[in-house]
C-alpha positions in Angstrom: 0.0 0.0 0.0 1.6 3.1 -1.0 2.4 5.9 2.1 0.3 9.2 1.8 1.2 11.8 0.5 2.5 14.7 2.9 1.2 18.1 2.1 2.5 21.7 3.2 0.1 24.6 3.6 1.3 27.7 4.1 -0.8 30.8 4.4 0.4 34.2 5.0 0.2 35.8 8.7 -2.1 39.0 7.7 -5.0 39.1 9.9 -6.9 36.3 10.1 -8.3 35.4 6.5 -6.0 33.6 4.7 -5.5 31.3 7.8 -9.0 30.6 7.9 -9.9 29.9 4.4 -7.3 27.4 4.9 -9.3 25.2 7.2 -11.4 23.5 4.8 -8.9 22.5 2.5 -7.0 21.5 5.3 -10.2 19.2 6.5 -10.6 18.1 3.0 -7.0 17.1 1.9 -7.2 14.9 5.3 -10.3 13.6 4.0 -8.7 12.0 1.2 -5.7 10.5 3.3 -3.1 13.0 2.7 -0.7 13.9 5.4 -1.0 17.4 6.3 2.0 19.9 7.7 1.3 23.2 9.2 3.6 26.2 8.6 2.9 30.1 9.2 3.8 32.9 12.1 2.2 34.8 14.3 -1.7 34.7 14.9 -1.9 32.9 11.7 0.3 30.0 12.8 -1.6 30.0 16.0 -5.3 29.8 15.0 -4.3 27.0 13.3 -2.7 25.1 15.7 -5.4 25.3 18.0 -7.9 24.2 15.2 -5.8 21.3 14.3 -3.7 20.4 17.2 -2.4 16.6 16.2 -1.1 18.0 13.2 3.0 18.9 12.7 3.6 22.2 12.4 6.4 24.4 11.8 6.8 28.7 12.2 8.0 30.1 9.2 9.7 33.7 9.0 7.7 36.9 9.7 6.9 39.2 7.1 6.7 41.7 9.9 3.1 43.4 8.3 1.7 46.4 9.8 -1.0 48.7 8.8 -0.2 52.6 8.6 -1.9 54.3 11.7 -3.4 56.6 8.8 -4.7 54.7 5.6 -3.8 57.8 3.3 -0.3 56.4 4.2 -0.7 53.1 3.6 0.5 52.3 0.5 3.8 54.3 1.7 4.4 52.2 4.4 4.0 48.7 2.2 6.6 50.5 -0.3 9.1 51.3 3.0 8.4 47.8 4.1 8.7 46.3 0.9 12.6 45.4 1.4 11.6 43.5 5.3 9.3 41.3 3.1 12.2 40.4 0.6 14.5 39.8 3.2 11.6 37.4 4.8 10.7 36.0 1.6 14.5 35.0 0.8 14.6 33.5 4.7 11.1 31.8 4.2 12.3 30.0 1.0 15.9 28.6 2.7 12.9 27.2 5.3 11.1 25.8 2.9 13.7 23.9 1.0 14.9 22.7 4.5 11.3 21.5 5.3 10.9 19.6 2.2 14.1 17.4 2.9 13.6 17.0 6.6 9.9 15.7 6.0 9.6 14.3 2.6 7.1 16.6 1.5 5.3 16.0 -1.4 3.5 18.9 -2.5 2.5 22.6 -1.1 -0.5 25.2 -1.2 0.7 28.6 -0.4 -2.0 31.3 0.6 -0.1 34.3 -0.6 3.2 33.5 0.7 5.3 34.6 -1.8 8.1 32.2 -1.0 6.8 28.9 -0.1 7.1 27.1 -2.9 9.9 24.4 -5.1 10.6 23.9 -8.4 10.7 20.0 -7.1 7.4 19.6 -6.3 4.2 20.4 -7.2 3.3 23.8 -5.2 0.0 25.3 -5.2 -0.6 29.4 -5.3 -3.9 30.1 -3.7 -5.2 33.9 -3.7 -8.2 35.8 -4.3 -6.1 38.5 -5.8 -5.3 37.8 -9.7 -4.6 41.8 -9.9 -3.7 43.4 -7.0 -5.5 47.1 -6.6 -2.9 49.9 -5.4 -4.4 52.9 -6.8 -2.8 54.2 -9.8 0.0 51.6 -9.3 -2.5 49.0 -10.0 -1.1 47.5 -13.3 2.5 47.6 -11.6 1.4 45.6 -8.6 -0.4 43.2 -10.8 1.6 42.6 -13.1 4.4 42.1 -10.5 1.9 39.5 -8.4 1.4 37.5 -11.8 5.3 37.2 -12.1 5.5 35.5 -8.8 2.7 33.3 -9.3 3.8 31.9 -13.0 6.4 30.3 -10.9 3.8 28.0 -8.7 2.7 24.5 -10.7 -1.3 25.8 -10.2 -3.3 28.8 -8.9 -6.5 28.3 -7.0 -9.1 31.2 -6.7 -11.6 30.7 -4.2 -14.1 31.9 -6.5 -16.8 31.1 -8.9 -15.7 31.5 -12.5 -18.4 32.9 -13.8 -20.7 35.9 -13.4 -21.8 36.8 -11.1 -19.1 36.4 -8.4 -17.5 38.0 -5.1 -14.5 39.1 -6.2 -15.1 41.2 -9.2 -12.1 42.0 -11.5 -9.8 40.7 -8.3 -10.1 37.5 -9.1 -10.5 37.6 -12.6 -8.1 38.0 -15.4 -9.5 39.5 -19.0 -7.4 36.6 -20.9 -8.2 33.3 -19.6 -5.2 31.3 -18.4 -5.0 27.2 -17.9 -2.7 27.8 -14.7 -5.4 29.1 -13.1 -8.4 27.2 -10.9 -11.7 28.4 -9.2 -12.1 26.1 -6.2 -15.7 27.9 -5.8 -15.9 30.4 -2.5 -14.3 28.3 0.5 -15.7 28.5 4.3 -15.5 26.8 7.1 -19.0 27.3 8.1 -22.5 25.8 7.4 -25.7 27.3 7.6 -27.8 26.0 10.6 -31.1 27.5 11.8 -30.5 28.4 15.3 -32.3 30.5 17.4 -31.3 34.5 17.3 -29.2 35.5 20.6 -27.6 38.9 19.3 -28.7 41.3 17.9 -25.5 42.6 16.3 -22.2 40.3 16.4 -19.0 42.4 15.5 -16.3 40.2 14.2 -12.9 41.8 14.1 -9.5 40.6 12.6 -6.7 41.9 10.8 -3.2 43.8 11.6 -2.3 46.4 13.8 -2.5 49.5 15.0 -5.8 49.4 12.2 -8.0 46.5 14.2 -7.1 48.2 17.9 -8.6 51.7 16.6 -11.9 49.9 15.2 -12.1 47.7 18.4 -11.9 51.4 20.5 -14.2 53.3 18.2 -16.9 50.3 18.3 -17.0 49.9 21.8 -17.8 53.1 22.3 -20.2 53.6 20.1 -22.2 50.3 20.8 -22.6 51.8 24.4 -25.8 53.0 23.1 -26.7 50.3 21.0 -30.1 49.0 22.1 -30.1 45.3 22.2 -27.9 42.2 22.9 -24.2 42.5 21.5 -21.7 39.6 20.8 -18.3 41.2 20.4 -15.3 39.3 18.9 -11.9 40.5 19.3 -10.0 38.6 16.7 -7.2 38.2 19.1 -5.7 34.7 18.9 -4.2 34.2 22.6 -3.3 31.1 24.9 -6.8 31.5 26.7 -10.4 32.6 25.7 -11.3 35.8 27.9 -14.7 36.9 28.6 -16.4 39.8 29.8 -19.8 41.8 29.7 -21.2 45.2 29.8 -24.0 45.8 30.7 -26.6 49.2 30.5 -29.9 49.6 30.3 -31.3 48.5 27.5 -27.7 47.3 26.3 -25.3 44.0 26.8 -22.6 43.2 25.1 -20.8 40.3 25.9 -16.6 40.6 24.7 -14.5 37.8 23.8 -10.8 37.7 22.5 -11.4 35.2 19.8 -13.5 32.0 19.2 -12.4 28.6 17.3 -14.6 27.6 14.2 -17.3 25.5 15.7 -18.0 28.4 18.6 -18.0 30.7 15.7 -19.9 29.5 13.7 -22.6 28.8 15.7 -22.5 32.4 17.1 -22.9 33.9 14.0 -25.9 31.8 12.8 -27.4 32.8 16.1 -26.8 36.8 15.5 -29.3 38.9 13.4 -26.9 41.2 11.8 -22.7 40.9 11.7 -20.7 44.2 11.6 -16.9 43.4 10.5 -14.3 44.2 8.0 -14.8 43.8 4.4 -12.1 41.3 3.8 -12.7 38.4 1.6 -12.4 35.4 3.7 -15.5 37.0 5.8 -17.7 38.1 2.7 -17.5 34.4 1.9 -18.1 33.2 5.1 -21.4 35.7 5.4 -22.0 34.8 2.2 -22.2 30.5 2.9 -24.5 32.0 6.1 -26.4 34.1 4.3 -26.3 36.9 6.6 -27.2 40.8 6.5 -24.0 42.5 7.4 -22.2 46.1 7.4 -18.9 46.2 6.6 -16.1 48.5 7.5 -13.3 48.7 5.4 -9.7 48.6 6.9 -8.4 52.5 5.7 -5.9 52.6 3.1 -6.5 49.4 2.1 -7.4 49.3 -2.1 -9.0 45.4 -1.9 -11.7 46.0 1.3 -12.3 49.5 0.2 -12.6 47.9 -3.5 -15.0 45.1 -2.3 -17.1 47.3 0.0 -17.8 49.4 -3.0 -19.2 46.4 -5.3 -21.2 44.8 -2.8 -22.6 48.2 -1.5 -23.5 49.1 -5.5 -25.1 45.7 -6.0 -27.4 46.5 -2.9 -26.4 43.4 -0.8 -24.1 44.7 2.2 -23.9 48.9 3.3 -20.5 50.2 4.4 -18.8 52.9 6.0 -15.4 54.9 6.3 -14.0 53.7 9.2 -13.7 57.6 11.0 -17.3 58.2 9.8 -19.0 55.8 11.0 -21.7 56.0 13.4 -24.2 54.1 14.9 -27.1 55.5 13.1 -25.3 53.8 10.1 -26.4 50.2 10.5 -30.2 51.3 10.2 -29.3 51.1 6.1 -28.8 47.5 6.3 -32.7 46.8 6.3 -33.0 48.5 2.7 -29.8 46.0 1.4 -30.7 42.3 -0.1 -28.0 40.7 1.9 -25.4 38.0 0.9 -25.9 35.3 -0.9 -24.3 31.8 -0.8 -22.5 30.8 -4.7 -23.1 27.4 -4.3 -20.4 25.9 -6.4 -20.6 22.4 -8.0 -16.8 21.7 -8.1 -15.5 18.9 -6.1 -12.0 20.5 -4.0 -10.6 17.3 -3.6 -10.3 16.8 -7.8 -8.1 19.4 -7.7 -5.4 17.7 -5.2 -4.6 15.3 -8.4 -2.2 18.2 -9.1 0.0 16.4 -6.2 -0.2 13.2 -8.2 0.1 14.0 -11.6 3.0 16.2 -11.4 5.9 14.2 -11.2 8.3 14.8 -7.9 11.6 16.3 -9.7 9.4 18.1 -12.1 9.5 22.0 -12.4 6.3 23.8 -13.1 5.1 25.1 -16.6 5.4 28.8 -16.6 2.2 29.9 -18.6 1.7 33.8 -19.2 -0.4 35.2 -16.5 -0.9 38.5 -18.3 -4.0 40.4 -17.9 
């Protein structure tokens, strides 16, 4: 009986997204009797150790990420960070290589990390980001994501291919390439009809100093809020905390962070979820079918891009961060709400990739041009 193959995923540490899109594929891959190995940093690294806690895992080089504390500066500070990510990306690489000996590993999926991949095995880039939207640098940063990406065996999109979609022109290219794969939009939740406890669940993620301003600014403003309140911190530490607030009229229970079967339950049991607009939770609210607000992290082009669309198509209201107010979440009533993009295609056809491609093969390099 031949010995299963041993997998590597790898998503980046940038809030909590790429981490947690990873779970199902992670479920699925052992599913099919691969061996799965772990490797990330920071909160990333850790949400998934505790979600998967039998399963190897290794930490991987920071790319030291952090959000501009004003998001007109934001692409300044990814452009005066730029060379800490190379000098990561060159470190996460010599870890890589080193991982693949030590452990025999047969095949990777990288979620967006630029440097965990091998011209030895098959290694899979997933992203939701086929062009990268930087303003009026857009075409450079695209163009410069697409280089990095032709060097990776596959591409996944967790996506529908078709219209309509979530991801609008970030996911899709105007040429159509045979590198690249929708998967179909990936969550780790299911719908369940549970009874409603909250009224409004907040669900926060994503780098500092950017998710500690909206945590402050939320806080206070829900003091007046007029119903039941779950608040989640996104903070991945050793130990759940909990505390509550309580007013007249008002309760808001706080939490530091919840693992995905807590989750998900909590937010099929809350009304209305107010959260980011990053792309791992429109698909999640979107497999839920939930109304939600979103507020866009400042500065940054994809949430502020993907707020737009779903606010134009009538399905989710947003705000500007330093304008909103409470009042705001009265629009969601006149919004549709998300939708779930059920999606026909079988994820575990696409792990053939790890069987078809030959060990000591290097991967085709197919034009990724737009």
């Amino acid at each position: 009986m031949p010995k299963p193959k041993r997998i590597l995923v790898a998503p980046l540490n940038w809030g909590l997204g790429h981490a947690t899109r990873c779970i199902p594929i992670i479920k699925s891959l052992l599913n099919e009797g691969f061996e799965v190995y772990i490797a990330s940093d920071g909160v990333a690294l850790k949400l998934l150790q505790k979600e998967f806690p039998r399963l190897t895992s290794f930490e991987l080089p920071s790319y030291k990420i952090k959000y501009a504390e004003k998001g007109k500066n934001f692409k300044i500070k990814m452009i005066w960070d730029s060379p800490k990510v190379l000098k990561a990306m060159a470190k996460e690489k010599k870890e890589i290589k080193k991982i693949i000996k030590e452990f025999k590993i047969n095949g990777i999926i990288s979620d967006n990390r630029l440097g965990a991949y091998s011209k030895k095995i098959p290694s899979v880039f997933m992203t939701h980001q086929l062009n990268v939207l930087s303003g009026n640098t857009t075409w450079f940063s695209s163009k410069m994501h697409q280089k990095i990406i032709k060097k990776f065996t596959e591409c996944w999109v967790p996506d529908v291919d078709q219209k309509p979609n979530l991801t609008g022109k970030l996911g899709h290219l105007k040429k159509t390439n045979d590198k690249v794969k929708y998967l179909g939009p990936l969550s780790r939740f299911e719908k369940r009809d549970f009874q409603k406890v909250f009224d409004l669940m907040v669900l926060l993620s994503g780098p500092e100093p950017q998710r500690t301003f909206l945590e402050e600014k939320l806080l206070n403003e829900l003091k007046s809020f007029d119903g039941r309140v779950l608040f989640v911190k996104g903070k991945i530490e050793n130990e759940q905390h909990r505390n509550w607030i309580t007013q007249q009229n008002n309760f808001i229970e706080v939490v530091n962070f919840m693992q995905s079967n807590e989750l998900e339950v909590a937010i099929n049991s809350s009304e209305l979820i107010l959260s980011r607009s990053g792309y791992t939770t429109v698909m999640d609210l979107a497999k839920l079918e939930k109304k939600a607000f979103f507020i866009p992290t400042p500065g940054q082009y994809e949430q502020e891009y993907l707020a737009k669309r779903l606010n134009k198509h009538r399905l989710v209201p947003y705000s500007k961060q330093n304008e909103f107010c409470l009042a705001d979440l009265k629009k969601v009533k006149s919004y549709d709400g998300l939708t779930n993009f059920d999606s026909s295609i079988d994820i575990s056809s696409l792990f053939e990739v790890f069987s078809r491609v030959k060990e000591n093969s290097e991967p085709t390099s197919s034009s990724l041009s737009t």
